[in-house]
CHARMM-style PDB file with segment names, atoms N, HN, CA, C and O in Angstrom:
ATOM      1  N   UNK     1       5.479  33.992 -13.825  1.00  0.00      PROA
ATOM      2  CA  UNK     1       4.835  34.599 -14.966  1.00  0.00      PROA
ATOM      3  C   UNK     1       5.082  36.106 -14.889  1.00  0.00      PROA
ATOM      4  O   UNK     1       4.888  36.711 -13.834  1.00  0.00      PROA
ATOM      5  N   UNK     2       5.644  36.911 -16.357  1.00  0.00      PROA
ATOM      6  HN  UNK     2       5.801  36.420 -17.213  1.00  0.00      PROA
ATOM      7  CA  UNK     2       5.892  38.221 -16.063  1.00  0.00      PROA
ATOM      8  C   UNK     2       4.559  39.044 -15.771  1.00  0.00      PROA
ATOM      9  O   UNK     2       3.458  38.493 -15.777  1.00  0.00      PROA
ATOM     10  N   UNK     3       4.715  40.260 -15.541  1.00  0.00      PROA
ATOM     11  HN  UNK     3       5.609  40.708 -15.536  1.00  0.00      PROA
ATOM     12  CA  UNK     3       3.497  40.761 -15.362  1.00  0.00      PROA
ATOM     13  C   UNK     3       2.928  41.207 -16.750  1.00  0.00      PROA
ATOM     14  O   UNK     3       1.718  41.376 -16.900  1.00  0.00      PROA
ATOM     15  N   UNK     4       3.802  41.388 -17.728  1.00  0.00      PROA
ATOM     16  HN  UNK     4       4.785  41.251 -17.606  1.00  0.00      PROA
ATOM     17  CA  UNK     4       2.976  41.227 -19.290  1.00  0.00      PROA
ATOM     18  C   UNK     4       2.499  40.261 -19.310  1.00  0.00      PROA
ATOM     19  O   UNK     4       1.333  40.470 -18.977  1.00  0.00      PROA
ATOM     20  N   UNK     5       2.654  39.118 -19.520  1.00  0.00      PROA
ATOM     21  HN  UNK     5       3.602  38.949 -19.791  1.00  0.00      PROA
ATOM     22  CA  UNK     5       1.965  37.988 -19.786  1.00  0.00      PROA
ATOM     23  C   UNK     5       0.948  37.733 -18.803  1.00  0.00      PROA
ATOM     24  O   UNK     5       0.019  37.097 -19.299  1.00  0.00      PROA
ATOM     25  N   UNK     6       0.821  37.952 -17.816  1.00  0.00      PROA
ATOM     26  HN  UNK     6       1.576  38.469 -17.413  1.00  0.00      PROA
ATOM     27  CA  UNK     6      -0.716  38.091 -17.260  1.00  0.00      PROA
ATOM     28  C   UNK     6      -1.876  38.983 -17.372  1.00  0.00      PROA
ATOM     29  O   UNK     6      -3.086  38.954 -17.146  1.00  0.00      PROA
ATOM     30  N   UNK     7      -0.893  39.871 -17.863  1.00  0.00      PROA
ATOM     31  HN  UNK     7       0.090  39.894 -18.046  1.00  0.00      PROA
ATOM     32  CA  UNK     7      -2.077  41.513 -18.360  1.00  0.00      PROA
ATOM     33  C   UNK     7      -2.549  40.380 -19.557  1.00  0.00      PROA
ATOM     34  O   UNK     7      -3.366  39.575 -19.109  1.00  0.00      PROA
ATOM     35  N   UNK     8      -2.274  40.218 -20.649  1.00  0.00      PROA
ATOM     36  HN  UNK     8      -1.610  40.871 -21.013  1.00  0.00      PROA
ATOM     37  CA  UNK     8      -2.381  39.964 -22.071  1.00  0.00      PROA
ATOM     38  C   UNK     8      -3.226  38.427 -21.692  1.00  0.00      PROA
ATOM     39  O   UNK     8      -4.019  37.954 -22.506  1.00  0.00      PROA
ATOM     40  N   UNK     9      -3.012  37.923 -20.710  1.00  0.00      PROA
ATOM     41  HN  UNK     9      -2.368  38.307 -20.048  1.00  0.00      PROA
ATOM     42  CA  UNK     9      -4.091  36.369 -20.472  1.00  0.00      PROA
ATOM     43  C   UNK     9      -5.363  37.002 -19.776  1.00  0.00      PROA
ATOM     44  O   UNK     9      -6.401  36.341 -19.791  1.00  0.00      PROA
ATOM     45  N   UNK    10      -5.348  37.933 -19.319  1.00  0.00      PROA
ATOM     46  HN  UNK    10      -4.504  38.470 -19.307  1.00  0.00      PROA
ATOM     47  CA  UNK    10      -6.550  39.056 -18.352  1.00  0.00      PROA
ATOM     48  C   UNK    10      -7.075  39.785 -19.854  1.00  0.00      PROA
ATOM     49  O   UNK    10      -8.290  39.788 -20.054  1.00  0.00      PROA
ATOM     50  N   UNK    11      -6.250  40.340 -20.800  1.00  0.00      PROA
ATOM     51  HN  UNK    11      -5.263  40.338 -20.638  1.00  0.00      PROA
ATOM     52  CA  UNK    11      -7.286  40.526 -21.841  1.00  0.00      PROA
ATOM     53  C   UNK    11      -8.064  39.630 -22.968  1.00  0.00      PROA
ATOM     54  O   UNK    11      -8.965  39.762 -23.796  1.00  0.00      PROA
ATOM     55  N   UNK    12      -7.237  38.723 -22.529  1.00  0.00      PROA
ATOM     56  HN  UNK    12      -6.505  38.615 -21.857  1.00  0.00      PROA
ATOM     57  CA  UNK    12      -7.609  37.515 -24.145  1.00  0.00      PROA
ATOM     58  C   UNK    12      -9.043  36.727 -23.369  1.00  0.00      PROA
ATOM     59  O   UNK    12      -9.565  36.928 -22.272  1.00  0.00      PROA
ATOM     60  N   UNK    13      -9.261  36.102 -24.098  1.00  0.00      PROA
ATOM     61  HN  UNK    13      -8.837  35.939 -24.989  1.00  0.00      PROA
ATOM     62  CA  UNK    13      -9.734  34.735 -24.039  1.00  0.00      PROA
ATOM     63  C   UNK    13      -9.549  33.161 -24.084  1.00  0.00      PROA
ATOM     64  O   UNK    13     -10.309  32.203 -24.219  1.00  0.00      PROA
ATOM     65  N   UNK    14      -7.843  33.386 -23.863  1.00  0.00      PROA
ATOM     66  HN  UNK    14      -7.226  34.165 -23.753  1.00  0.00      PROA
ATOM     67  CA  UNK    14      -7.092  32.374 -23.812  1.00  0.00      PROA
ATOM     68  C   UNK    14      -7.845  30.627 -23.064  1.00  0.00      PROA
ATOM     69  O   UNK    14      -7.850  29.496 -23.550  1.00  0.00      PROA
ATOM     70  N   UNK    15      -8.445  31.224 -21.597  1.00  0.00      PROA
ATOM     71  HN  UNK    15      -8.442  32.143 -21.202  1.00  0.00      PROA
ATOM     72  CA  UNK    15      -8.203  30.540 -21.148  1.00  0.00      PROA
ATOM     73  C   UNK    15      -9.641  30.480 -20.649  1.00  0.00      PROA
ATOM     74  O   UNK    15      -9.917  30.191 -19.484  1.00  0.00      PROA
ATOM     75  N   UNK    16     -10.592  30.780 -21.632  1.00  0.00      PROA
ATOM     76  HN  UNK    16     -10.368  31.015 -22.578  1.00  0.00      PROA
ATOM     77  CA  UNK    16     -11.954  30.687 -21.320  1.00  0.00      PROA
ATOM     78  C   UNK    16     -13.084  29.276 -21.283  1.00  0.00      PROA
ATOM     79  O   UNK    16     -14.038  29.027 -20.545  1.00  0.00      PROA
ATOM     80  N   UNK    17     -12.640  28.737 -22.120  1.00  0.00      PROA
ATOM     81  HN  UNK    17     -11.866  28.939 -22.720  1.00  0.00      PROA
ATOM     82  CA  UNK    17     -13.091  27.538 -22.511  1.00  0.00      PROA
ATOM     83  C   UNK    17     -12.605  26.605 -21.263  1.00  0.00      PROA
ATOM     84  O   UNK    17     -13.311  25.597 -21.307  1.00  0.00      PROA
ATOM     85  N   UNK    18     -11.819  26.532 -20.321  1.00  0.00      PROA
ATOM     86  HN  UNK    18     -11.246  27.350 -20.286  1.00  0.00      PROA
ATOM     87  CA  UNK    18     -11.377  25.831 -19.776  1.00  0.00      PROA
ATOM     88  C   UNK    18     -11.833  26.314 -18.285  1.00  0.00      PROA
ATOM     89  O   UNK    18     -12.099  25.542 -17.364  1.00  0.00      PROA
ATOM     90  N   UNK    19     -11.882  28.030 -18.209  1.00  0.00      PROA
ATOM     91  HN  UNK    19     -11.667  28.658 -18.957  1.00  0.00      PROA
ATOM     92  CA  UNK    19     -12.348  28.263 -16.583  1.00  0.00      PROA
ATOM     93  C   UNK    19     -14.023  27.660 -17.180  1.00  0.00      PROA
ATOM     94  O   UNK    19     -14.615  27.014 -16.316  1.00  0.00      PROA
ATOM     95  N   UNK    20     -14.629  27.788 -18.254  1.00  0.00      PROA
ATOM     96  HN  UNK    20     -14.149  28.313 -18.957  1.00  0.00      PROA
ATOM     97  CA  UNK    20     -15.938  27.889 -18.197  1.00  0.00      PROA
ATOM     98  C   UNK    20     -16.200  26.120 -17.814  1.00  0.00      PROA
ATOM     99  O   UNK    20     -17.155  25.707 -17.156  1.00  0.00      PROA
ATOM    100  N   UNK    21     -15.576  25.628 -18.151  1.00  0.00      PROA
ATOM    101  HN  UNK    21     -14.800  25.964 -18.686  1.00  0.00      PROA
ATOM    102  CA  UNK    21     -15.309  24.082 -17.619  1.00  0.00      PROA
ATOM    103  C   UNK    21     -15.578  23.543 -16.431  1.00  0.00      PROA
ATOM    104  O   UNK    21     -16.492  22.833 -16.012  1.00  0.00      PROA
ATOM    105  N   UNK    22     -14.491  24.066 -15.904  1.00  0.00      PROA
ATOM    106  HN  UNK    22     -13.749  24.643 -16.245  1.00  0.00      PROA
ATOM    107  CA  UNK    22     -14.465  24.019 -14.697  1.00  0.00      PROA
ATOM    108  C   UNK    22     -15.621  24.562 -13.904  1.00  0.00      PROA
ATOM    109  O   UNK    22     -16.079  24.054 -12.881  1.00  0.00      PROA
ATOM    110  N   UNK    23     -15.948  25.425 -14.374  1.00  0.00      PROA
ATOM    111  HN  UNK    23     -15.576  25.838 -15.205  1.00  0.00      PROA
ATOM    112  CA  UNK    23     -16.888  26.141 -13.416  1.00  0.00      PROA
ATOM    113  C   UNK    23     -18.281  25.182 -13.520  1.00  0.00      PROA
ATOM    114  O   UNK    23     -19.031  24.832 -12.608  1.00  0.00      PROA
ATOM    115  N   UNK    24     -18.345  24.900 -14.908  1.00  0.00      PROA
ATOM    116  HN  UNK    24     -17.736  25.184 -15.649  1.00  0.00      PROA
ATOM    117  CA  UNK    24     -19.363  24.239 -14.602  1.00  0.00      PROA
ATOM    118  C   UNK    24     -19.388  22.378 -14.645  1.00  0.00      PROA
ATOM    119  O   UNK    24     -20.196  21.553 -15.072  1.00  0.00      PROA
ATOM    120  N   UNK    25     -18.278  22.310 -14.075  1.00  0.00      PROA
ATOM    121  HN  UNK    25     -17.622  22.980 -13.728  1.00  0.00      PROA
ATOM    122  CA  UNK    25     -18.407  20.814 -13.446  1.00  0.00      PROA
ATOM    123  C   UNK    25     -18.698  21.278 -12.011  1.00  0.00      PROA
ATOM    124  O   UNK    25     -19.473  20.536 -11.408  1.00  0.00      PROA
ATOM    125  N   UNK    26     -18.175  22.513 -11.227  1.00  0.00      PROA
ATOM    126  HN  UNK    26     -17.546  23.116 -11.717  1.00  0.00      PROA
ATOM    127  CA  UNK    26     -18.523  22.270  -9.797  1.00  0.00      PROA
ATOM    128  C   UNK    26     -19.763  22.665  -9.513  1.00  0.00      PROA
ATOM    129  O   UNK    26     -20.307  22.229  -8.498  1.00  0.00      PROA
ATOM    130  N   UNK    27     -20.606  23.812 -10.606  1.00  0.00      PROA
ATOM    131  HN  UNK    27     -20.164  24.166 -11.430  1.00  0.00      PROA
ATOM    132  CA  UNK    27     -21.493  24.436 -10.320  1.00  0.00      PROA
ATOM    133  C   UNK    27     -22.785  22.789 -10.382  1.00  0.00      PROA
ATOM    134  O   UNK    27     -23.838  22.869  -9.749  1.00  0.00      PROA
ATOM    135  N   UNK    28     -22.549  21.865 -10.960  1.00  0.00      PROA
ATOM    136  HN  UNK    28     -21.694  21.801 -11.475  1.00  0.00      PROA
ATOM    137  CA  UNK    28     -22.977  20.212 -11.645  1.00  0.00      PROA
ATOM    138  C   UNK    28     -22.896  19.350 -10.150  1.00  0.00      PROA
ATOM    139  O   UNK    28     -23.757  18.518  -9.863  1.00  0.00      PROA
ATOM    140  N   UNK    29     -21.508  19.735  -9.064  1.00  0.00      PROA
ATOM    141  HN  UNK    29     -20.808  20.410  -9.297  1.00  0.00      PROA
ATOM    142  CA  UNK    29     -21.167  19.124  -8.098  1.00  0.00      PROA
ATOM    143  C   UNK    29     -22.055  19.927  -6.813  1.00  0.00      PROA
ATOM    144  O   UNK    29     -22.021  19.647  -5.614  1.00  0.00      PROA
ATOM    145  N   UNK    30     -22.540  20.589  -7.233  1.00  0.00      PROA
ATOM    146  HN  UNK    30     -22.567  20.815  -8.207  1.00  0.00      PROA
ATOM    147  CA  UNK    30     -23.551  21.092  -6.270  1.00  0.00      PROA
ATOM    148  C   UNK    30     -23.248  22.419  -5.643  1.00  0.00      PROA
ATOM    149  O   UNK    30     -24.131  22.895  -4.930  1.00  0.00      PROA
ATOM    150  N   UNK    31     -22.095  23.110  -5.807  1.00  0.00      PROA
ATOM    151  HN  UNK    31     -21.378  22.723  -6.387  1.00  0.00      PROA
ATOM    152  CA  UNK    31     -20.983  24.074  -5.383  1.00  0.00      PROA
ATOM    153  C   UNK    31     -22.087  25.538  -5.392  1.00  0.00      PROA
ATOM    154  O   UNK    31     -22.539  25.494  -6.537  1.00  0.00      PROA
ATOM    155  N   UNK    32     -22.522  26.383  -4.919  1.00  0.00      PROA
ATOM    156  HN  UNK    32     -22.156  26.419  -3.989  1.00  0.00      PROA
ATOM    157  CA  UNK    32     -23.324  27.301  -5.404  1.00  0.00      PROA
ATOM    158  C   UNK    32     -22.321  28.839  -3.998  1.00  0.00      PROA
ATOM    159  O   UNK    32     -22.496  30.056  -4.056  1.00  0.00      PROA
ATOM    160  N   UNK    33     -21.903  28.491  -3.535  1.00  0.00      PROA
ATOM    161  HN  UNK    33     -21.761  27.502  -3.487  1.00  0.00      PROA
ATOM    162  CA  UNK    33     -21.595  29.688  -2.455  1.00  0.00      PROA
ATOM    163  C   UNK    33     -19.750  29.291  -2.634  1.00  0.00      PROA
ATOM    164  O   UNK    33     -19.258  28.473  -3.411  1.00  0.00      PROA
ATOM    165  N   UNK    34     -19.183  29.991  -1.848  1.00  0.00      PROA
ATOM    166  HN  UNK    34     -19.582  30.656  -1.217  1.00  0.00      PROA
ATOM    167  CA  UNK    34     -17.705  29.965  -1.275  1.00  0.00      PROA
ATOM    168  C   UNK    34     -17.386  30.276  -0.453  1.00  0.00      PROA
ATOM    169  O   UNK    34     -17.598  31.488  -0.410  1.00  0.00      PROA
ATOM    170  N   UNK    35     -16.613  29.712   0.999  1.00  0.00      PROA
ATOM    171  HN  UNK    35     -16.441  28.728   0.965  1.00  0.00      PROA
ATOM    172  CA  UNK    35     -15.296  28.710   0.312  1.00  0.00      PROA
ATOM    173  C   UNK    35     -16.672  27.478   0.191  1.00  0.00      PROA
ATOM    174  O   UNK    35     -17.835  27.719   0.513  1.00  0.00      PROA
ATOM    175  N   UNK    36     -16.262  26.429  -0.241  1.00  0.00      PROA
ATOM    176  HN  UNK    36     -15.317  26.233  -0.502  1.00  0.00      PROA
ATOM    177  CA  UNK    36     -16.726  25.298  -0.761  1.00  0.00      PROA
ATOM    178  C   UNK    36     -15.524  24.201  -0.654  1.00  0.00      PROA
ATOM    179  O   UNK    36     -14.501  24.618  -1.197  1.00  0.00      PROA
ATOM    180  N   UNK    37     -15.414  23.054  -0.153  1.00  0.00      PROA
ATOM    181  HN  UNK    37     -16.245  22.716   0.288  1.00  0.00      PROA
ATOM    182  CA  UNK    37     -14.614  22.283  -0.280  1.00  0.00      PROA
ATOM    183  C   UNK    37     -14.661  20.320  -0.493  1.00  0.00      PROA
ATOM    184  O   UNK    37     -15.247  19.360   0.005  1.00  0.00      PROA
ATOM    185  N   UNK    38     -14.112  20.471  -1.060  1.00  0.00      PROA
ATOM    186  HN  UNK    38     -13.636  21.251  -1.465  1.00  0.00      PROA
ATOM    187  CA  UNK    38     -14.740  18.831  -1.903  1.00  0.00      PROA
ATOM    188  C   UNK    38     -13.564  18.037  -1.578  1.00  0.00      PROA
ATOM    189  O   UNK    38     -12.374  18.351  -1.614  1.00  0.00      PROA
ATOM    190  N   UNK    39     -14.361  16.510  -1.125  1.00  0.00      PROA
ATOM    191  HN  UNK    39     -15.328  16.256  -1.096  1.00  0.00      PROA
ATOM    192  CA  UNK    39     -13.197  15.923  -0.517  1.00  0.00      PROA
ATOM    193  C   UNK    39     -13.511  14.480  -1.190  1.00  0.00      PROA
ATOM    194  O   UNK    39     -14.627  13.964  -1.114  1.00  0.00      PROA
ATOM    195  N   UNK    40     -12.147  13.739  -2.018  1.00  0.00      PROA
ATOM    196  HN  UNK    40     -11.241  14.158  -2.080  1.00  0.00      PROA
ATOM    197  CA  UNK    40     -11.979  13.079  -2.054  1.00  0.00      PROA
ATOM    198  C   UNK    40     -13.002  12.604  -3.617  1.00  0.00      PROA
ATOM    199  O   UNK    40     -13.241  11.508  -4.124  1.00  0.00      PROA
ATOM    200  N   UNK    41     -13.422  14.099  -4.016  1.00  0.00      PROA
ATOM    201  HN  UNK    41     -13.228  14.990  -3.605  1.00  0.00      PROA
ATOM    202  CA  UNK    41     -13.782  14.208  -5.141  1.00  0.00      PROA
ATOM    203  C   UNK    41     -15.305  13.737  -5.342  1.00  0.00      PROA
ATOM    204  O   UNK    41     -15.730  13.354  -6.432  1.00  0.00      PROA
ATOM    205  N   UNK    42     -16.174  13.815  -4.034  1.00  0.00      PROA
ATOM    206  HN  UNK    42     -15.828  14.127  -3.148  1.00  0.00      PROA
ATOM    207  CA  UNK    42     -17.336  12.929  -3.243  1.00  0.00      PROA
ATOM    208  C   UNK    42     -18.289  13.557  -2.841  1.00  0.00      PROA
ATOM    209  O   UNK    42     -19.454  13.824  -3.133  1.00  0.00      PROA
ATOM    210  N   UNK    43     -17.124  13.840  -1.692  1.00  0.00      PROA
ATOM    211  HN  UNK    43     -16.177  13.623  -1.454  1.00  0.00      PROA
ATOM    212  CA  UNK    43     -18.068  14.667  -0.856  1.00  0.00      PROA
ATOM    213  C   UNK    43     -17.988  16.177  -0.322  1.00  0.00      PROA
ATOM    214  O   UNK    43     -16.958  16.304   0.340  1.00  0.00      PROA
ATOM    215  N   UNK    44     -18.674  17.274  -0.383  1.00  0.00      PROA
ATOM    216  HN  UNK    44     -19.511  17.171  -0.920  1.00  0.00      PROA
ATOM    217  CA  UNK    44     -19.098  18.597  -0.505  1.00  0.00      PROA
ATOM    218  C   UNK    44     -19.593  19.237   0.891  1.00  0.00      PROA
ATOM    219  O   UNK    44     -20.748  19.074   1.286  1.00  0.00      PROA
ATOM    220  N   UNK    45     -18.410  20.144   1.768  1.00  0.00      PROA
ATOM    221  HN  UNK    45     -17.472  20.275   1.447  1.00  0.00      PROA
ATOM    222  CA  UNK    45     -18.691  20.716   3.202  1.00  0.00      PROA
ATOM    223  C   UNK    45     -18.795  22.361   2.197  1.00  0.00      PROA
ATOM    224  O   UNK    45     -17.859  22.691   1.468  1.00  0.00      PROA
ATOM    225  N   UNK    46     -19.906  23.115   2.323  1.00  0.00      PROA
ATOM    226  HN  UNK    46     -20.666  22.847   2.915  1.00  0.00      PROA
ATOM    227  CA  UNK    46     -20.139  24.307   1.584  1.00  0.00      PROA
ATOM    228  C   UNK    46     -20.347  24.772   3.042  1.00  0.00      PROA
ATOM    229  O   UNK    46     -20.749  24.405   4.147  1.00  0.00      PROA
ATOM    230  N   UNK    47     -19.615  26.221   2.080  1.00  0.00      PROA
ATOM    231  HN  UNK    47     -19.289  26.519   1.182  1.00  0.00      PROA
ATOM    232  CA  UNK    47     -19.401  27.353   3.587  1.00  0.00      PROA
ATOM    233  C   UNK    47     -18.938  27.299   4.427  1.00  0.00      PROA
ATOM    234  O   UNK    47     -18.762  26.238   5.026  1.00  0.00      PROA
ATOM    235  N   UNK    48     -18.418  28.789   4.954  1.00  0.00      PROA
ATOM    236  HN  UNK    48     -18.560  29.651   4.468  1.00  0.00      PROA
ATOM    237  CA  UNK    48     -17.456  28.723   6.478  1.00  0.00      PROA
ATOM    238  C   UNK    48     -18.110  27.620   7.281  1.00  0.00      PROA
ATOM    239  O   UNK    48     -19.220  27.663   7.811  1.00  0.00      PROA
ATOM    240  N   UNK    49     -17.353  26.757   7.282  1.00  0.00      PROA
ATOM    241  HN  UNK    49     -16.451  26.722   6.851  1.00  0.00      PROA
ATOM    242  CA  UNK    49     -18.088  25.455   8.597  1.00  0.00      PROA
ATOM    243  C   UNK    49     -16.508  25.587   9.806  1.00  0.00      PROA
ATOM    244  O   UNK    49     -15.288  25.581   9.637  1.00  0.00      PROA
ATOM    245  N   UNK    50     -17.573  25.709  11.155  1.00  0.00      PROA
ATOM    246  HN  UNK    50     -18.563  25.714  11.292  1.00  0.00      PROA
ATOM    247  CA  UNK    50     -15.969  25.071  11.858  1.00  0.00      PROA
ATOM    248  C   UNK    50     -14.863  24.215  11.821  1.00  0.00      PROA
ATOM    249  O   UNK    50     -14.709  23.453  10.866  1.00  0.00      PROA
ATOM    250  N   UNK    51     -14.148  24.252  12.674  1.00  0.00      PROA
ATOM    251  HN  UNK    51     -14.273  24.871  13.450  1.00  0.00      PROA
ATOM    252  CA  UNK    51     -12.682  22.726  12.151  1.00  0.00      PROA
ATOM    253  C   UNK    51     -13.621  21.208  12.833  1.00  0.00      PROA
ATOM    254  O   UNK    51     -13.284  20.041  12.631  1.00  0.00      PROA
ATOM    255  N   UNK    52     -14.696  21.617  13.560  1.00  0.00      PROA
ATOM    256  HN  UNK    52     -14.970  22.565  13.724  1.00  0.00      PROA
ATOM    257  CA  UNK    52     -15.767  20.260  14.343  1.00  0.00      PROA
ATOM    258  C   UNK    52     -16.333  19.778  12.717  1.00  0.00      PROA
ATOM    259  O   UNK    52     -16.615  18.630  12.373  1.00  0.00      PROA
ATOM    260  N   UNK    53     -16.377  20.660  12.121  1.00  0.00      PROA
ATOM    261  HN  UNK    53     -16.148  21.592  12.401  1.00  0.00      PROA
ATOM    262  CA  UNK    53     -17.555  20.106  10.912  1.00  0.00      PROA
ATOM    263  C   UNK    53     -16.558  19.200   9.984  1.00  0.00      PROA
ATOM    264  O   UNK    53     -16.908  18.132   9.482  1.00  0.00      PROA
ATOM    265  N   UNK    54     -15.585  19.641   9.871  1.00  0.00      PROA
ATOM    266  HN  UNK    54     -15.301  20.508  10.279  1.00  0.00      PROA
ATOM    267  CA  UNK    54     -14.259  18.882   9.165  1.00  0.00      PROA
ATOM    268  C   UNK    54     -13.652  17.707   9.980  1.00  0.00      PROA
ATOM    269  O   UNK    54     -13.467  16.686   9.318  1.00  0.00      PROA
ATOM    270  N   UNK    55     -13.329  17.660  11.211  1.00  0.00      PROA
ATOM    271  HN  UNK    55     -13.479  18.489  11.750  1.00  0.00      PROA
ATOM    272  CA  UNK    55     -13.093  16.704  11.909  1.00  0.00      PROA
ATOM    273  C   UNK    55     -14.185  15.133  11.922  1.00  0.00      PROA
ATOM    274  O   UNK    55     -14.070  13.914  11.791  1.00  0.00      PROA
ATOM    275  N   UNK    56     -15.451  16.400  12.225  1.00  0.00      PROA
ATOM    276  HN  UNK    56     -15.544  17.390  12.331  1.00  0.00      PROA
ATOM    277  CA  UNK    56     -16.634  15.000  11.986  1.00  0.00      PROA
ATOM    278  C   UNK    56     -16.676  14.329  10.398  1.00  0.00      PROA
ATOM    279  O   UNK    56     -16.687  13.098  10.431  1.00  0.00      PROA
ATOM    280  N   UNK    57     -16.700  14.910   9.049  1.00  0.00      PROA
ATOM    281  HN  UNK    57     -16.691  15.910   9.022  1.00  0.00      PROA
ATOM    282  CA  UNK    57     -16.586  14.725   8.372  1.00  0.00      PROA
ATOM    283  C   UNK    57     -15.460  13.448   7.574  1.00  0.00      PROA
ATOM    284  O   UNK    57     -15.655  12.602   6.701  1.00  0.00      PROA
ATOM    285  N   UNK    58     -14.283  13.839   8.376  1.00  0.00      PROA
ATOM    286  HN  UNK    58     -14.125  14.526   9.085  1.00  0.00      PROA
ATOM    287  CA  UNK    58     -13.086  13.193   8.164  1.00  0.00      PROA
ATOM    288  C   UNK    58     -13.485  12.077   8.692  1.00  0.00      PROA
ATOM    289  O   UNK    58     -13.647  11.048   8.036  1.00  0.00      PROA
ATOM    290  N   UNK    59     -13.659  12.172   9.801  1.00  0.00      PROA
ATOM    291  HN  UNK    59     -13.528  13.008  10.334  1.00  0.00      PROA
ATOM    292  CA  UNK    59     -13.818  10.918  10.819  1.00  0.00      PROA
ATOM    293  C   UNK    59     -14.660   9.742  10.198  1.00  0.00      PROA
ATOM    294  O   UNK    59     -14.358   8.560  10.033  1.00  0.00      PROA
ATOM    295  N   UNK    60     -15.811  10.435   9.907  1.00  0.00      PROA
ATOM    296  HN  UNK    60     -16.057  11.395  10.041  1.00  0.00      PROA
ATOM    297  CA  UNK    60     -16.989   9.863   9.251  1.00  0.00      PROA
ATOM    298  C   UNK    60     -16.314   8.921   7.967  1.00  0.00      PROA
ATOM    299  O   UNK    60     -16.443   7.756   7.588  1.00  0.00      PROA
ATOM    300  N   UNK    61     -15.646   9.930   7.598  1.00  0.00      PROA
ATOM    301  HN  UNK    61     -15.541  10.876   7.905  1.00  0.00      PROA
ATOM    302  CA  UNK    61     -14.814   9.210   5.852  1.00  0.00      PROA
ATOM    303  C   UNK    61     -14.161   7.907   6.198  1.00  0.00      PROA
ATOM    304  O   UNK    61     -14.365   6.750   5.832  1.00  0.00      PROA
ATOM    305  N   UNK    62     -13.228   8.518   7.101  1.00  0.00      PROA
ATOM    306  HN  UNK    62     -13.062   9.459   7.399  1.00  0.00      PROA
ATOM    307  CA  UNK    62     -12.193   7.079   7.814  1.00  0.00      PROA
ATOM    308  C   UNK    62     -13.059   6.326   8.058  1.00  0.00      PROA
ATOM    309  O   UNK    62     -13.131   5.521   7.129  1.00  0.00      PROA
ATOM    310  N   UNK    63     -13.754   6.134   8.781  1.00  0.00      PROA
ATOM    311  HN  UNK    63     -13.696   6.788   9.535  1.00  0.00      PROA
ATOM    312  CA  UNK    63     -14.542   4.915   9.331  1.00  0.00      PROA
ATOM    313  C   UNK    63     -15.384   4.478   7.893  1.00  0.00      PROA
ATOM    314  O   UNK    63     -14.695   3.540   7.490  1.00  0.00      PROA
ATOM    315  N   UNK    64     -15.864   4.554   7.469  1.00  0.00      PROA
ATOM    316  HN  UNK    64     -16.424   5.315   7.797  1.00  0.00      PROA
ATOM    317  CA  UNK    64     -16.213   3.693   6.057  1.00  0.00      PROA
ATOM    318  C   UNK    64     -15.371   3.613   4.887  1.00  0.00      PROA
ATOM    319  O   UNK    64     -15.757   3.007   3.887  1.00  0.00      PROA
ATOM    320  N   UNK    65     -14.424   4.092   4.935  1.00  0.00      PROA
ATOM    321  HN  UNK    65     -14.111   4.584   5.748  1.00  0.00      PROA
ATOM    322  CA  UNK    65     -13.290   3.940   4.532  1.00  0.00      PROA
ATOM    323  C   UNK    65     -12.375   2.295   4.678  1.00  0.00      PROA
ATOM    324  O   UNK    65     -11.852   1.556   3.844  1.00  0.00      PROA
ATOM    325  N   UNK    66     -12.506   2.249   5.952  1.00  0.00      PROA
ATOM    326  HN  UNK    66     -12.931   2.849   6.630  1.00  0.00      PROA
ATOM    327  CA  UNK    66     -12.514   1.169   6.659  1.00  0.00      PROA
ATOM    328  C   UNK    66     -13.103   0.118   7.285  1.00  0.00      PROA
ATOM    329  O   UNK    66     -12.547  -0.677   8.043  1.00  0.00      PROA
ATOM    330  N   UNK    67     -14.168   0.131   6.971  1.00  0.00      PROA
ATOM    331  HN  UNK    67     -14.620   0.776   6.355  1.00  0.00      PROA
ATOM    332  CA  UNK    67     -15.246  -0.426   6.749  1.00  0.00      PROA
ATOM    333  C   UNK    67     -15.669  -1.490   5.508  1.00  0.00      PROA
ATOM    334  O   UNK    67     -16.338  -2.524   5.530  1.00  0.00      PROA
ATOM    335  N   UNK    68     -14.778  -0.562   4.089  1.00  0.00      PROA
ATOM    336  HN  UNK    68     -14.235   0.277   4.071  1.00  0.00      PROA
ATOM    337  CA  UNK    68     -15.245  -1.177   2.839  1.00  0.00      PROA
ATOM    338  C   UNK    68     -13.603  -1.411   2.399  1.00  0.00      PROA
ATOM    339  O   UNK    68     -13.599  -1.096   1.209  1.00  0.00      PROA
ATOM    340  N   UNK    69     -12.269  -1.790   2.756  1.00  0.00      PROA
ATOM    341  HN  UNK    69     -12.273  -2.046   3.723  1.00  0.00      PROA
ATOM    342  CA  UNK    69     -11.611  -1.954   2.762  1.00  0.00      PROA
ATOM    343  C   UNK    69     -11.146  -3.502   3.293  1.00  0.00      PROA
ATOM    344  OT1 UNK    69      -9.956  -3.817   3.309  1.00  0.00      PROA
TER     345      UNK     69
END
């Protein structure tokens, strides 16, 4: 994208209707801080969490994952 055409999408309102969308399906998904990360379109690890909080998480997924499979 040139750098005109991003100035001119930074002044419009092009693309408002669609961030406002978005924003508020995640703000709906429970999302209130950042980073925020949603997995599998489900489930919601909010905030710096360690790589233990993601590992357990994952793990957790797999196993009922496999479980209901």
């Amino acid at each position: 994208m040139s750098a005109e055409r991003a100035k001119a999408i930074l002044a419009s309102d092009e693309f408002a209707t669609q961030v406002r969308s978005a924003e508020q399906t995640y703000l709906n998904a429970g999302i209130h801080s950042v980073p925020a990360v949603i997995i599998d379109n489900k489930h919601l690890i909010s905030g710096g969490q360690p790589v233990e909080v993601f590992e357990q998480a994952l793990r957790q997924l797999g196993k009922k994952n496999a479980i209901s499979a």
